[in-house]
N, CA, C and O atoms as a GROMACS GRO file, in nm:
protein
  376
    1UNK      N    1  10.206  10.722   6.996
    1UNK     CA    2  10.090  10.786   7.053
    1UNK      C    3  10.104  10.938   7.051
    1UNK      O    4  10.016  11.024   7.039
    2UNK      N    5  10.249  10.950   7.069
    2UNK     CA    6  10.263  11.121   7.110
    2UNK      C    7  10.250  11.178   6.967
    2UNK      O    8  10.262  11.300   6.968
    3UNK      N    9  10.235  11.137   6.873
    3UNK     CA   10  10.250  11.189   6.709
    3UNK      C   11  10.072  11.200   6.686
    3UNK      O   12  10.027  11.308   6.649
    4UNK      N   13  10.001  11.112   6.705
    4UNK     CA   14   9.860  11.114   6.699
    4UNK      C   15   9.864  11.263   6.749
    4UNK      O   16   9.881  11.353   6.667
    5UNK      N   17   9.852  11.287   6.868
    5UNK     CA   18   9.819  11.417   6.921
    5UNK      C   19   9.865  11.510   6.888
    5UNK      O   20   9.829  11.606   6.956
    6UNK      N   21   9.950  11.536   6.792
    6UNK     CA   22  10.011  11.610   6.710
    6UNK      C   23  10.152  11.685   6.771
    6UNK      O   24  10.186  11.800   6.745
    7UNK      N   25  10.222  11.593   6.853
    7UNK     CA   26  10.345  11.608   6.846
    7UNK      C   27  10.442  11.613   6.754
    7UNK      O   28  10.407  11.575   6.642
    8UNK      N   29  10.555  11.649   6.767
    8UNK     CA   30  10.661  11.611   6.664
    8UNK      C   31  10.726  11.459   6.690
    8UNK      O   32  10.747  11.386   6.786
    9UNK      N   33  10.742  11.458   6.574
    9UNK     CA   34  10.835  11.296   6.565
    9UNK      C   35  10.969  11.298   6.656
    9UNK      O   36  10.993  11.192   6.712
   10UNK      N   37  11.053  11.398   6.677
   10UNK     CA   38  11.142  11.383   6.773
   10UNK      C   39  11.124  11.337   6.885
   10UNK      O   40  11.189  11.241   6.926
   11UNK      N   41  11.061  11.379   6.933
   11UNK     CA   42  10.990  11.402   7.097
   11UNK      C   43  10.970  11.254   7.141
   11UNK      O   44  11.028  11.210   7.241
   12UNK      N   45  10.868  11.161   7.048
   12UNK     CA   46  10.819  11.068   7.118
   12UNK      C   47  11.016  10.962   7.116
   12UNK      O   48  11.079  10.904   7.205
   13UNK      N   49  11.044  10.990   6.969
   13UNK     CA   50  11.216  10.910   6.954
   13UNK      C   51  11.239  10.886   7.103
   13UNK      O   52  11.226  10.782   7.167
   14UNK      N   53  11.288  11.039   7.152
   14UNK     CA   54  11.367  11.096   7.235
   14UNK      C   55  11.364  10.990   7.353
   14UNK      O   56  11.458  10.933   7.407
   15UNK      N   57  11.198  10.977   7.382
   15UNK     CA   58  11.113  10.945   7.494
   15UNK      C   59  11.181  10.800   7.502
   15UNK      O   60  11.253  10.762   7.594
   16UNK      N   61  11.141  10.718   7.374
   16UNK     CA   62  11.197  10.565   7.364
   16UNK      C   63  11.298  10.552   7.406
   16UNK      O   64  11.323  10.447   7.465
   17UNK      N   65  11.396  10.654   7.392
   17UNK     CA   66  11.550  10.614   7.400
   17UNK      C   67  11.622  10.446   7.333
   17UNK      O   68  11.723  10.376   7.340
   18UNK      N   69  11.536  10.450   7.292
   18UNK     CA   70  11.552  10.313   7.132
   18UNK      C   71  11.668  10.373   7.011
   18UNK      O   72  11.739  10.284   6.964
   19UNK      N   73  11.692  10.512   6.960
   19UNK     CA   74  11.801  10.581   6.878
   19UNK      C   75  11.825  10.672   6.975
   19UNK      O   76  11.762  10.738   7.058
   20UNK      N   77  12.002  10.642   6.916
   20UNK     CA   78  12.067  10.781   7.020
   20UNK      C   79  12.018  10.880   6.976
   20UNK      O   80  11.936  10.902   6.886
   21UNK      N   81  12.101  10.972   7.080
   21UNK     CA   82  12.003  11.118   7.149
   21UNK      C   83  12.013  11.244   7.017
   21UNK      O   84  11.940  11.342   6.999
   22UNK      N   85  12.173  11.181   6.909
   22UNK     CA   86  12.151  11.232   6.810
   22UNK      C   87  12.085  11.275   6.709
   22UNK      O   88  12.085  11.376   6.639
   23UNK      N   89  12.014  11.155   6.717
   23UNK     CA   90  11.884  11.103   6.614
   23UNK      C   91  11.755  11.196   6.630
   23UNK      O   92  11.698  11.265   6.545
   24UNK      N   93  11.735  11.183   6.723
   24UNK     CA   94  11.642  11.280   6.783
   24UNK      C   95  11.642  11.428   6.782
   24UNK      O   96  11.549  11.509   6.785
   25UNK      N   97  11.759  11.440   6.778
   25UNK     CA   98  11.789  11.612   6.786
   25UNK      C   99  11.834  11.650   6.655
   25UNK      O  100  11.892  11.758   6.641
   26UNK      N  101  11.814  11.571   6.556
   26UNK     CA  102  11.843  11.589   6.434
   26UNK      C  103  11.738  11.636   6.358
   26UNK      O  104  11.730  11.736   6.286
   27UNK      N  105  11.650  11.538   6.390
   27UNK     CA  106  11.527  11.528   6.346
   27UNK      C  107  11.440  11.619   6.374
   27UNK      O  108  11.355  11.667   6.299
   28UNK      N  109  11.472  11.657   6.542
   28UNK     CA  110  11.369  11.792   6.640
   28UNK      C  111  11.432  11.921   6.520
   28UNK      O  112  11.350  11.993   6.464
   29UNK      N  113  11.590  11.938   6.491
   29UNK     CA  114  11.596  12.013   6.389
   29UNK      C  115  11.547  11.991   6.261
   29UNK      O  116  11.457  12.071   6.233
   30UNK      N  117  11.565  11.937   6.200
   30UNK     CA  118  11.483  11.916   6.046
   30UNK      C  119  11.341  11.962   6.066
   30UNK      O  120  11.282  12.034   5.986
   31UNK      N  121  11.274  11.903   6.213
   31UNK     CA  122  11.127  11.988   6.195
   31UNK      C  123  11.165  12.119   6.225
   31UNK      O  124  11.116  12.196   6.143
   32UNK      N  125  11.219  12.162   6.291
   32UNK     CA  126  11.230  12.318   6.314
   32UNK      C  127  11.230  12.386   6.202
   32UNK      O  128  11.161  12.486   6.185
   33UNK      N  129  11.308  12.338   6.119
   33UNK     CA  130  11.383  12.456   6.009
   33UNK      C  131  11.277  12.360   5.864
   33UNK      O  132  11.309  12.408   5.755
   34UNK      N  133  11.221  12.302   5.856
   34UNK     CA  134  11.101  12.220   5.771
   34UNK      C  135  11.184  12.154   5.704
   34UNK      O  136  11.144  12.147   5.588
   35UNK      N  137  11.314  12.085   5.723
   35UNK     CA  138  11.372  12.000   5.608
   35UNK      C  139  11.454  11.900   5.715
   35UNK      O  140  11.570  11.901   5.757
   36UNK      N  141  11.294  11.782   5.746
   36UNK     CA  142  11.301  11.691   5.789
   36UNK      C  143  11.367  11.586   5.668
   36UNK      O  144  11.458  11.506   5.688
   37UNK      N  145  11.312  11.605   5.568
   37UNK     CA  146  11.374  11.488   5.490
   37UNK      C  147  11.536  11.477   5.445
   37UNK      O  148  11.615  11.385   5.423
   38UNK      N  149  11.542  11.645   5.445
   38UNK     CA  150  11.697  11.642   5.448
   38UNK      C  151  11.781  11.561   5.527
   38UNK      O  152  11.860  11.479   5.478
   39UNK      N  153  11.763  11.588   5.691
   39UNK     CA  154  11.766  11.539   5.816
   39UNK      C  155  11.746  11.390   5.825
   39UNK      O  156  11.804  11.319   5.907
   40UNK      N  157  11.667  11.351   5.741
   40UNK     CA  158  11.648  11.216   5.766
   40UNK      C  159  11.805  11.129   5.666
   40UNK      O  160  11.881  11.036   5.695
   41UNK      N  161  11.791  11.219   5.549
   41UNK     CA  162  11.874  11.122   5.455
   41UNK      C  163  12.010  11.184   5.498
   41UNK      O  164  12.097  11.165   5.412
   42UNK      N  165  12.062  11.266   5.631
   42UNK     CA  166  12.183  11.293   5.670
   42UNK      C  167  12.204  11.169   5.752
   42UNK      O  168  12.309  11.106   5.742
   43UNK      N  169  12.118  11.137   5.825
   43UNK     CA  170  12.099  11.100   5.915
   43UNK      C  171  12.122  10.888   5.862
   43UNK      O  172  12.189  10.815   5.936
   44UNK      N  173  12.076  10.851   5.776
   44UNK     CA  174  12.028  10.741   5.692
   44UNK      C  175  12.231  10.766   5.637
   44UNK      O  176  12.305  10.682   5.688
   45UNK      N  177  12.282  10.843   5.569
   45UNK     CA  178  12.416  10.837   5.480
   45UNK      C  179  12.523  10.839   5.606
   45UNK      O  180  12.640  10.807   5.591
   46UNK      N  181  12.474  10.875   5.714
   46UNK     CA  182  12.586  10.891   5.860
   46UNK      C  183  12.586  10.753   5.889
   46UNK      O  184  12.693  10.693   5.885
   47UNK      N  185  12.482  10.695   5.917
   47UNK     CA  186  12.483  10.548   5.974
   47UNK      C  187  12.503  10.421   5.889
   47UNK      O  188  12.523  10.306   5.927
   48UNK      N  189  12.491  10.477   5.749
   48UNK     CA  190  12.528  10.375   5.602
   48UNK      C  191  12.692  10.394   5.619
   48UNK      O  192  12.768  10.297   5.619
   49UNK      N  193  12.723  10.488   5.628
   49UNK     CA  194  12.894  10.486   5.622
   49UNK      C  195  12.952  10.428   5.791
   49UNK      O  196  13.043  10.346   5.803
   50UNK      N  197  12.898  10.477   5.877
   50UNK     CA  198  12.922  10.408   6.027
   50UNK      C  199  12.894  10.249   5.985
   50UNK      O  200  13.000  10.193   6.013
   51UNK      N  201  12.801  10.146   5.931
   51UNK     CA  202  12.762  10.026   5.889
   51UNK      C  203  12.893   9.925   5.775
   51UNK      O  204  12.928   9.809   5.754
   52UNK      N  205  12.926  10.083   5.725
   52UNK     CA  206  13.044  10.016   5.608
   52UNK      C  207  13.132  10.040   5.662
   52UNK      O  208  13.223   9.990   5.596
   53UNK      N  209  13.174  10.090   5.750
   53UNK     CA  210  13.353  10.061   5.838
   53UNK      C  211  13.329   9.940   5.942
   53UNK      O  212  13.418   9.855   5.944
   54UNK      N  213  13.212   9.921   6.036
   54UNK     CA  214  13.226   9.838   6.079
   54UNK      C  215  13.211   9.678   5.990
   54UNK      O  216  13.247   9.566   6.027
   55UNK      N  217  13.158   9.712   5.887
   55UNK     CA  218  13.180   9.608   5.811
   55UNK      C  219  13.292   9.504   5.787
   55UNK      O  220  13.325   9.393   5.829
   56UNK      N  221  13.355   9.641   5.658
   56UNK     CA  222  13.496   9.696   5.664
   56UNK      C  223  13.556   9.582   5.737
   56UNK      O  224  13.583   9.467   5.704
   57UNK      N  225  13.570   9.658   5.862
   57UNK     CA  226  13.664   9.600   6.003
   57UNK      C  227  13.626   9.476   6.016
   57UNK      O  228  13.730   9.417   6.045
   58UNK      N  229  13.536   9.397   6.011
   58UNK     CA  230  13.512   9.275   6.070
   58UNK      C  231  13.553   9.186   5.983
   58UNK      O  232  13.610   9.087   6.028
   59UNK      N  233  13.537   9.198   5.857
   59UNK     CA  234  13.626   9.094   5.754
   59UNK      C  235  13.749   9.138   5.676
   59UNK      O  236  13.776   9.105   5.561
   60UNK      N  237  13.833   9.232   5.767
   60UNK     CA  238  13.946   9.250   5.764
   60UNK      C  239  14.042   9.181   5.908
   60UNK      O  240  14.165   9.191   5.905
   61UNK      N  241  13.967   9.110   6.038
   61UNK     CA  242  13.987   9.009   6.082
   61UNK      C  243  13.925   8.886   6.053
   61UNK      O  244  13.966   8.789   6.115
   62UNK      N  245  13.850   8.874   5.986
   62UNK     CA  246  13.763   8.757   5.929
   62UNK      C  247  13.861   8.666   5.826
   62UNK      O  248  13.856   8.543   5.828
   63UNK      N  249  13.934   8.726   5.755
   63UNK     CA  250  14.010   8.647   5.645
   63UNK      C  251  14.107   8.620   5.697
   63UNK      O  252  14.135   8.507   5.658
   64UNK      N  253  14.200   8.663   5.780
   64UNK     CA  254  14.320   8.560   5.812
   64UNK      C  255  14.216   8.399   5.932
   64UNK      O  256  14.246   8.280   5.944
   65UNK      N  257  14.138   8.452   5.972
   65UNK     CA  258  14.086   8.340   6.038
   65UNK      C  259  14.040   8.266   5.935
   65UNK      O  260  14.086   8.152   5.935
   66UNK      N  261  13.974   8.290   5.857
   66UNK     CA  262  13.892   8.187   5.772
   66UNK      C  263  14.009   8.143   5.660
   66UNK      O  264  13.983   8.068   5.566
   67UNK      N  265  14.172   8.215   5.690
   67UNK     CA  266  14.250   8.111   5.597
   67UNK      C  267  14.335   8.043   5.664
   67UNK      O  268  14.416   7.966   5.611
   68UNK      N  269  14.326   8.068   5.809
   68UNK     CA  270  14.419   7.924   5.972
   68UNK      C  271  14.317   7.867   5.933
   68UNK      O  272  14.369   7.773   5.874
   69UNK      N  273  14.177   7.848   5.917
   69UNK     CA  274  14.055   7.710   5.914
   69UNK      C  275  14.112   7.654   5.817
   69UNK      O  276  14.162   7.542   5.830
   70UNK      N  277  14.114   7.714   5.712
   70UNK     CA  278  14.098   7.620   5.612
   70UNK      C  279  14.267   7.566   5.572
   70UNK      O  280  14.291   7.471   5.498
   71UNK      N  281  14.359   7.643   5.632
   71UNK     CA  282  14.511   7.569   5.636
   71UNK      C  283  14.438   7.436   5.685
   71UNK      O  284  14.437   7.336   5.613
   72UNK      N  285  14.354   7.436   5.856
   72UNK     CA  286  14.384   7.370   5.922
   72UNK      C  287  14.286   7.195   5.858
   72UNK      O  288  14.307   7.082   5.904
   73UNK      N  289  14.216   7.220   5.779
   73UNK     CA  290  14.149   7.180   5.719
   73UNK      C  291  14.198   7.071   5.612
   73UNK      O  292  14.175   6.951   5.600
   74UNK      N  293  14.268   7.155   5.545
   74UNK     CA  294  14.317   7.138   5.430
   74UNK      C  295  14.466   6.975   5.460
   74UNK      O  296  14.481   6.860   5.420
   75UNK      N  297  14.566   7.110   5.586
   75UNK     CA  298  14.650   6.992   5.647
   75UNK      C  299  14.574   6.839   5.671
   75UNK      O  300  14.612   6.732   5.623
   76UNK      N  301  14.430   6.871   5.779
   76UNK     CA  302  14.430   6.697   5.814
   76UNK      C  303  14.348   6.639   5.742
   76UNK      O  304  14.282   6.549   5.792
   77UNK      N  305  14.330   6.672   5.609
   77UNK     CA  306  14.312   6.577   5.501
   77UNK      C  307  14.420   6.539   5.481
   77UNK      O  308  14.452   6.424   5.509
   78UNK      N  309  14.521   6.644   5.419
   78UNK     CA  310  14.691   6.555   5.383
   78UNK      C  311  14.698   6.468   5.491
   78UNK      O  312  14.617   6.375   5.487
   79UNK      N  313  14.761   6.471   5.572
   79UNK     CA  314  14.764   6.361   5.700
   79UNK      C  315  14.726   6.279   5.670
   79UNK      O  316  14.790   6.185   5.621
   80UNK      N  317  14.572   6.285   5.695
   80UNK     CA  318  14.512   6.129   5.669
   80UNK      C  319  14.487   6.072   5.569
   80UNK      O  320  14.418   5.970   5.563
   81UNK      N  321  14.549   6.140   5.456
   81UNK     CA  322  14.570   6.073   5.370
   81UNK      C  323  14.707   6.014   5.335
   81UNK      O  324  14.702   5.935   5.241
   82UNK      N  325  14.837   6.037   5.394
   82UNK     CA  326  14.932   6.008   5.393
   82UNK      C  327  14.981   5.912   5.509
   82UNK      O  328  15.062   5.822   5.487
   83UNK      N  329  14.925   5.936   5.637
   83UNK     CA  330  14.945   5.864   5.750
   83UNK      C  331  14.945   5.713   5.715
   83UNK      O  332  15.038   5.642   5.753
   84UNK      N  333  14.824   5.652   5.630
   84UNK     CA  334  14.831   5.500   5.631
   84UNK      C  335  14.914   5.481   5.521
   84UNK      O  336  14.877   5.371   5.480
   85UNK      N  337  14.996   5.516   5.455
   85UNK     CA  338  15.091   5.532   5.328
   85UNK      C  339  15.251   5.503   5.375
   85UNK      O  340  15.347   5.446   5.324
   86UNK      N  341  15.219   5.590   5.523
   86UNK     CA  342  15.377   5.589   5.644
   86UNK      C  343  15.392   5.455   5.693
   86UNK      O  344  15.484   5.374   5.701
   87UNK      N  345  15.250   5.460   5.730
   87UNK     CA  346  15.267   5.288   5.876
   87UNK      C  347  15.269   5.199   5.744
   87UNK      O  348  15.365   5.122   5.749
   88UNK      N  349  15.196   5.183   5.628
   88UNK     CA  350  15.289   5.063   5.545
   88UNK      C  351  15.421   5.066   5.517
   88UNK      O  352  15.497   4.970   5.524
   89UNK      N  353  15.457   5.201   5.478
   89UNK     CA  354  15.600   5.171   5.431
   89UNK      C  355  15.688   5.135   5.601
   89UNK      O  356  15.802   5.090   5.607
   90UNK      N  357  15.614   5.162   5.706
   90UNK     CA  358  15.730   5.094   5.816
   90UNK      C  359  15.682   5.034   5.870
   90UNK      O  360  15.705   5.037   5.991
   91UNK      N  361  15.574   4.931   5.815
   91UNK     CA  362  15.571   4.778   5.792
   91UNK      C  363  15.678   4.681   5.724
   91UNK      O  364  15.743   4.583   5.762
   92UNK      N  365  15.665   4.774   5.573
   92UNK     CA  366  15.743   4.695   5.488
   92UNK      C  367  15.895   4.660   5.507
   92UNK      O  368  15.965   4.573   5.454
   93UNK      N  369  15.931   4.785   5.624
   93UNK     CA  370  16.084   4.822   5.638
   93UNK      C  371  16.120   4.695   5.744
   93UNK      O  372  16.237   4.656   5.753
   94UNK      N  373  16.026   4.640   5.813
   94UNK     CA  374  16.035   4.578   5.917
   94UNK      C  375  16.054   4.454   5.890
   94UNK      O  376  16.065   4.372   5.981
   0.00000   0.00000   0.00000
């Protein structure tokens, strides 16, 4: 609404408090100095690289878990496939 009336785009951000306070004051600069778009694609390459470490990080604990599953996986097939293989042979012993 506040942009209709010919506010700046910062201002109403700010108001939402929906993007941090950075965002906003990035942007209140880019209009200041007229190189909003600059501002925007600083702004867009800051949070693409913040997006790729937390990435990063999460399936750099993700793979030892997803290779205990599939050990664990993997084991109780062997098992049950060997278990009724045991109780015959100590049938047969009997």
């Amino acid at each position: 609404m506040g942009i209709e009336r010919g506010e700046t785009i910062a201002a109403p951000l700010r108001a939402t408090k929906v993007f941090p306070p950075m965002v906003g004051q990035m942007i209140g600069a880019g209009e200041n100095t007229g190189a909003r778009d600059v501002m925007l694609a600083k702004i867009a390459e800051f949070y693409e690289e913040e997006v790729d470490v937390a990435v990063a990080g999460l399936l750099t604990v993700l793979e030892p878990v997803m290779i205990a599953v599939l050990g664990v996986i993997v084991g109780g097939i062997i098992i049950s496939m060997y278990l009724p293989l045991f109780e015959l042979i100590n049938q047969m012993m009997m």
